[in-house]
C-alpha positions as CSV (number, residue, x, y, z in Angstrom):
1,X,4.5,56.1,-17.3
2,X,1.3,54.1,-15.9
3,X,-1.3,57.0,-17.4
4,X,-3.8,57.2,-20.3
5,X,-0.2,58.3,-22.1
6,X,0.6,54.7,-22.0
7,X,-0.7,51.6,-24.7
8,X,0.5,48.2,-24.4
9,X,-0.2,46.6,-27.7
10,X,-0.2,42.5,-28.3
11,X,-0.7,40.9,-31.2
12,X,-2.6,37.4,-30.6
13,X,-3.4,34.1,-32.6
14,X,-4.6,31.6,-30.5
15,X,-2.6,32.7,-27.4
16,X,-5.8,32.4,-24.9
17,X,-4.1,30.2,-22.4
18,X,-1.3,33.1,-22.1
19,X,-3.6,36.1,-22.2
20,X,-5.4,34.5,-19.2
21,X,-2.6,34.9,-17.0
22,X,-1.0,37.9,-18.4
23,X,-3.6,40.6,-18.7
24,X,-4.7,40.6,-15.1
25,X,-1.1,40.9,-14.0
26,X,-0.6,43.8,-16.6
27,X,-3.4,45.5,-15.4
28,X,-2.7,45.3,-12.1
29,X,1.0,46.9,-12.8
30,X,-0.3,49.6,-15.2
31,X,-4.1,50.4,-14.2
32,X,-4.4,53.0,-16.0
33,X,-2.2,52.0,-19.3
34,X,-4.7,51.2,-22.6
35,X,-4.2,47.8,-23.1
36,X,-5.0,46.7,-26.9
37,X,-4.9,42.5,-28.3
38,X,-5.4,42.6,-31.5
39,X,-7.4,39.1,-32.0
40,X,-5.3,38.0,-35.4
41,X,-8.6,35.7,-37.1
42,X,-7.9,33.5,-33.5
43,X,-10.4,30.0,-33.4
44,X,-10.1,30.2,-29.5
45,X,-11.1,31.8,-26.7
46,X,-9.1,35.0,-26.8
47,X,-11.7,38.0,-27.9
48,X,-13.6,36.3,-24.7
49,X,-10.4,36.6,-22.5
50,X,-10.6,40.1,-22.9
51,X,-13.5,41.0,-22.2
52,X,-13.8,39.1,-18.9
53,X,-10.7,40.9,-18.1
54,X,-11.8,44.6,-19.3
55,X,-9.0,44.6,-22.6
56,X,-10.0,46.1,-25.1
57,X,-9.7,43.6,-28.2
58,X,-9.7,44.3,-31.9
59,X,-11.1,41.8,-33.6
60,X,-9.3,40.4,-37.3
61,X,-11.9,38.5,-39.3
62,X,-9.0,36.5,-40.3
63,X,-5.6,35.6,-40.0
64,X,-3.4,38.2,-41.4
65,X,0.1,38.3,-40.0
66,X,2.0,39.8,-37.2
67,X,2.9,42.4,-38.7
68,X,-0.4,43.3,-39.9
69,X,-1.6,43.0,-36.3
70,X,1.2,45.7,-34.8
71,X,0.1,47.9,-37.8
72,X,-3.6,47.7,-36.2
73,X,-2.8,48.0,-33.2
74,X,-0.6,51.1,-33.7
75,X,-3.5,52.9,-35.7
76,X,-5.8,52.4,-33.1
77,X,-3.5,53.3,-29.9
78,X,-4.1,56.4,-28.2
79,X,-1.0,56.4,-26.1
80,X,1.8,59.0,-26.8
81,X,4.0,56.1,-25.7
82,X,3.2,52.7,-26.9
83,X,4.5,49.1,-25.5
84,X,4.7,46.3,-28.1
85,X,4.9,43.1,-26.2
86,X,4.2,39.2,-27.2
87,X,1.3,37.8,-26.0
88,X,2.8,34.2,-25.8
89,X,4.0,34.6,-22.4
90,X,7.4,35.5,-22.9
91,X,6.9,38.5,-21.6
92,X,6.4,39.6,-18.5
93,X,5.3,43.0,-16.5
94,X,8.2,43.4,-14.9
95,X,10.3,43.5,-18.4
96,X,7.8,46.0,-19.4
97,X,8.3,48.1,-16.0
98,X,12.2,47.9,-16.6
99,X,11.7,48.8,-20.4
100,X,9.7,51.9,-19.2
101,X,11.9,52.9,-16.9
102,X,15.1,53.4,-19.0
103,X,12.8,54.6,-21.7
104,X,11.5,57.4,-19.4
105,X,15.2,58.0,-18.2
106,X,17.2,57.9,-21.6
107,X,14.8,60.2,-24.0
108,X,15.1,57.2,-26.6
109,X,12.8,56.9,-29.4
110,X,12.8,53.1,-29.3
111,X,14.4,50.7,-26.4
112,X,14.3,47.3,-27.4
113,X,14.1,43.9,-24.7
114,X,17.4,42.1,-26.3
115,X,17.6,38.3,-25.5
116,X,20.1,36.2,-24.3
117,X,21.2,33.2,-26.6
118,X,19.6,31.3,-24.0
119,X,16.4,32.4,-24.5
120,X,16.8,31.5,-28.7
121,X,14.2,28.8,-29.6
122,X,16.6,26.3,-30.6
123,X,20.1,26.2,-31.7
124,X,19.1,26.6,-35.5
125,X,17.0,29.9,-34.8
126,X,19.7,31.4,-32.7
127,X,22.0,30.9,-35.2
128,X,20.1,32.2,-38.0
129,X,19.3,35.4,-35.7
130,X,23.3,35.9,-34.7
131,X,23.7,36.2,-38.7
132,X,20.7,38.3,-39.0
133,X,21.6,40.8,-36.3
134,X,25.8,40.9,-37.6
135,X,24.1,41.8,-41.1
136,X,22.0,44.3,-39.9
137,X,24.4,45.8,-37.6
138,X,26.8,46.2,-40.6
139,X,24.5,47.7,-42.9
140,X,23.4,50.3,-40.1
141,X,27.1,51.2,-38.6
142,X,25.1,50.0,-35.4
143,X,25.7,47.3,-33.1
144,X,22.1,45.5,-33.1
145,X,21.9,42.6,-30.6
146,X,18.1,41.4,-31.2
147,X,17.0,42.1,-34.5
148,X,13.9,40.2,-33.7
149,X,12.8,40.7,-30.6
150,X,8.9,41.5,-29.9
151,X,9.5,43.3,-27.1
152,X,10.2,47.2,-27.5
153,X,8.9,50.6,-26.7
154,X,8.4,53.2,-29.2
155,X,7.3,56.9,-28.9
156,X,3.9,56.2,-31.3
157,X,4.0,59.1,-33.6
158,X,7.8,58.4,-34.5
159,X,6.5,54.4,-35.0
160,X,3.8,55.3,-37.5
161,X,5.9,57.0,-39.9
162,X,7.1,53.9,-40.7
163,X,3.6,51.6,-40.7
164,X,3.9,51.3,-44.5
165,X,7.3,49.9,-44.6
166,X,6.5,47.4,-42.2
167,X,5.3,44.0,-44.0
168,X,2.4,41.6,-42.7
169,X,4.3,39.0,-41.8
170,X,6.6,38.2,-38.8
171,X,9.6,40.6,-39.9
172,X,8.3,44.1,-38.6
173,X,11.0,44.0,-35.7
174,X,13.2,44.2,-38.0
175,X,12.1,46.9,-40.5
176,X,11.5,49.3,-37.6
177,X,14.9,48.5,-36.1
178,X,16.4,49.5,-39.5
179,X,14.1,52.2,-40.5
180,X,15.0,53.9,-36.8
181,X,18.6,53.9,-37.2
182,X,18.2,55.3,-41.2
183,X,16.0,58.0,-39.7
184,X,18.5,59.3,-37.0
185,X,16.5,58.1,-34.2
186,X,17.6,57.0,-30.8
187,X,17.7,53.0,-30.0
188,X,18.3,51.7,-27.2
189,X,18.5,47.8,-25.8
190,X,18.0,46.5,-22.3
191,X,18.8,42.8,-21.9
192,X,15.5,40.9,-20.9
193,X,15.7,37.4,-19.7
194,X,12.3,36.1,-22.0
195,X,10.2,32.9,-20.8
196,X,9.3,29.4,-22.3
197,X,6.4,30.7,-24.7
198,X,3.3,28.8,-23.7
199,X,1.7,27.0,-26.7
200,X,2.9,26.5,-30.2
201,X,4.9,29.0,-32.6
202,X,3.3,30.3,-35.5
203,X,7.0,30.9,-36.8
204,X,8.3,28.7,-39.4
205,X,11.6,28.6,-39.6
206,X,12.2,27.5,-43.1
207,X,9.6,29.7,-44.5
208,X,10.3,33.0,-42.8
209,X,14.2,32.7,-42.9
210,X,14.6,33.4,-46.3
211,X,12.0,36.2,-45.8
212,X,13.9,37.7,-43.1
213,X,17.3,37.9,-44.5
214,X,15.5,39.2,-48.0
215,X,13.8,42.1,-45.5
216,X,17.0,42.6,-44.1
217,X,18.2,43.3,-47.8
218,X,15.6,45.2,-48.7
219,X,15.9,47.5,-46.0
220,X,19.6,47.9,-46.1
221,X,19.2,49.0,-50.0
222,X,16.7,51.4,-48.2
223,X,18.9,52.4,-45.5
224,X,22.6,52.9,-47.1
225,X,22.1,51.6,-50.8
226,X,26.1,51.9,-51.6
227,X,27.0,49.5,-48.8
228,X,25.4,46.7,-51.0
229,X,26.2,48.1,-54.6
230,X,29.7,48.9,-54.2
231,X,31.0,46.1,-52.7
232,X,29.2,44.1,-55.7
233,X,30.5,46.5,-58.4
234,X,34.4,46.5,-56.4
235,X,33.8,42.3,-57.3
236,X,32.5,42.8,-60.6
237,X,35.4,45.0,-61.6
238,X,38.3,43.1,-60.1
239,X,36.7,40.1,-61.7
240,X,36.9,41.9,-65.4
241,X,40.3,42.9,-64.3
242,X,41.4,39.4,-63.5
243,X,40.1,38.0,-66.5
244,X,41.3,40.5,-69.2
245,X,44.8,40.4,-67.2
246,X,44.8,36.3,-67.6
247,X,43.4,36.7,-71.6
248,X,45.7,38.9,-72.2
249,X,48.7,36.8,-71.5
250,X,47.5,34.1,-72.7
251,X,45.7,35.3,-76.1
252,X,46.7,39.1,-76.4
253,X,43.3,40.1,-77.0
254,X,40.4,42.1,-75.1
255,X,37.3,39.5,-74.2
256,X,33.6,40.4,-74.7
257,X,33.3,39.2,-71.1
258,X,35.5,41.3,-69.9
259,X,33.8,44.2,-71.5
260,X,30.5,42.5,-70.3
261,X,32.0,42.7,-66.3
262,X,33.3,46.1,-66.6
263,X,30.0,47.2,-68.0
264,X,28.0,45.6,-65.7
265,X,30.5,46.9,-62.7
266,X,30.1,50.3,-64.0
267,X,26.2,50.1,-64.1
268,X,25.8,49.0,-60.7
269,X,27.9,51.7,-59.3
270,X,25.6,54.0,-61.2
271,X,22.8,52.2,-60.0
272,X,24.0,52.4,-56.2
273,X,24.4,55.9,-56.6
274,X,21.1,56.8,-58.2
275,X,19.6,54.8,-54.7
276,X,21.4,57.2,-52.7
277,X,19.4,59.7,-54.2
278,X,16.6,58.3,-54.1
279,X,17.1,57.1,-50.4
280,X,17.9,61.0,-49.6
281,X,14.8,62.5,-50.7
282,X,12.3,59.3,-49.3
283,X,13.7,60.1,-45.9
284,X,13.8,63.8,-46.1
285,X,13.0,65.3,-42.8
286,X,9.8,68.0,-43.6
287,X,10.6,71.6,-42.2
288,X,7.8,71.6,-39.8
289,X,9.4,68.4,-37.9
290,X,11.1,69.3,-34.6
């Protein structure tokens, strides 16, 4: 796997002190691997980093998101197979060497570095990603242990048709994850034991928690739209049910809320169904695809 076939892409803000130690030891694992940073609007020392160590660095002209940098980076890689790796120091080359190696062995499409709880930055983060990867793995049918992880390899022209679903911010783990499984593509996950990251998160919690379980959402109405409608429109009905069963007995009469819920149960069904549809054709494989 260590040929021109081969990019390692990193997205980096700021991550200088990490990139110092990490690019030399890449190289010298995968000498002839492209290695891309993409330099997300960094105020440090990173673009210089690179080019003392012979990395080829694409330059942002400001800050605009990780997920934003991975969609870069992706454009620009030349590598049939491409490495997507944290550039924080969590990872190291040997995970990448064991990622590549079960990649090469089990013809996946994406293998994915899973965490241990260990390895969670805090107890408040692990437990927000244990709910985010049981939510995900129920709307794919697939058991997903790390939604979130930045470490994965992809085959690169299966990854890019899926670069406009993938948002700017810190989520595009999880889209890809998601829009894999949807597409009938192989995934694969090989535990990793991460390191400390060196340096602050960019992360914040608060902030990208809501936008992760909305993503999560979003992408499950993309990825089996009646798994979120019907079970809303099942409520919605046995809720009108209820209620005209307990006016009934007590006033002998049909409610305009209960006409309200049943109408509104009804539509949603309708609404999950048109989705489906719609979910069918967006991910309709072309006739020239192998």
């Amino acid at each position: 796997m260590t040929t021109p076939h081969l990019s390692i892409v990193m997205p980096a803000r700021n991550e200088a002190t990490a990139l110092a130690g990490l690019l030399p030891a890449l190289r010298e694992r995968f000498a002839e691997a492209e290695i891309l940073v993409v330099d997300d609007g960094s105020t440090d020392d990173t673009a210089e980093i690179c080019r003392n160590h012979g990395v080829r660095c694409l330059s942002r002209p400001y800050p605009m998101g990780n997920g934003a940098a991975i969609k870069h980076g992706a454009r620009h890689a030349k590598g049939e197979v491409i490495v997507f790796m944290d550039a924080d120091g969590q990872h190291q080359p040997a995970h990448v060497e064991r990622l590549l190696e079960r990649f090469e062995k089990g013809d996946y499409e994406m293998l994915v570095g899973a965490r241990p709880w260990s390895a969670q930055a805090g107890m408040l983060r692990g437990i927000g990603n244990r709910i985010f990867n049981w939510l995900a793995s129920w709307m794919t049918g697939h058991r997903i242990p790390d939604l979130t992880s930045g470490l994965r390899v992809v085959k690169a022209a299966r990854f890019r048709e899926f670069l406009h679903l993938l948002p700017n911010g810190f989520s595009y783990p999880t889209t890809s994850t998601m829009a894999f499984f949807r597409s009938g593509y192989s995934v694969g996950y090989e535990p990793v034991d991460v390191q400390p990251r060196i340096g602050d998160s960019h992360l914040n919690i608060w902030k990208e928690g809501g936008r992760f379980l909305l993503i999560i959402f979003r992408i499950g109405v993309m990825y089996s739209p009646m798994k979120l409608f019907a079970p809303v429109s099942l409520a919605l009905f046995i809720a009108a049910t209820l209620l005209y069963g307990y006016n009934f007995l007590t006033e002998g009469r049909f409610t305009n809320m209960s006409a309200l819920l049943y109408s509104t149960s009804l539509l949603t069904f309708l609404i999950g169904l048109l989705s489906e549809q719609i979910n069918g054709l967006m991910y309709a494989r072309r006739p020239d695809e192998d």
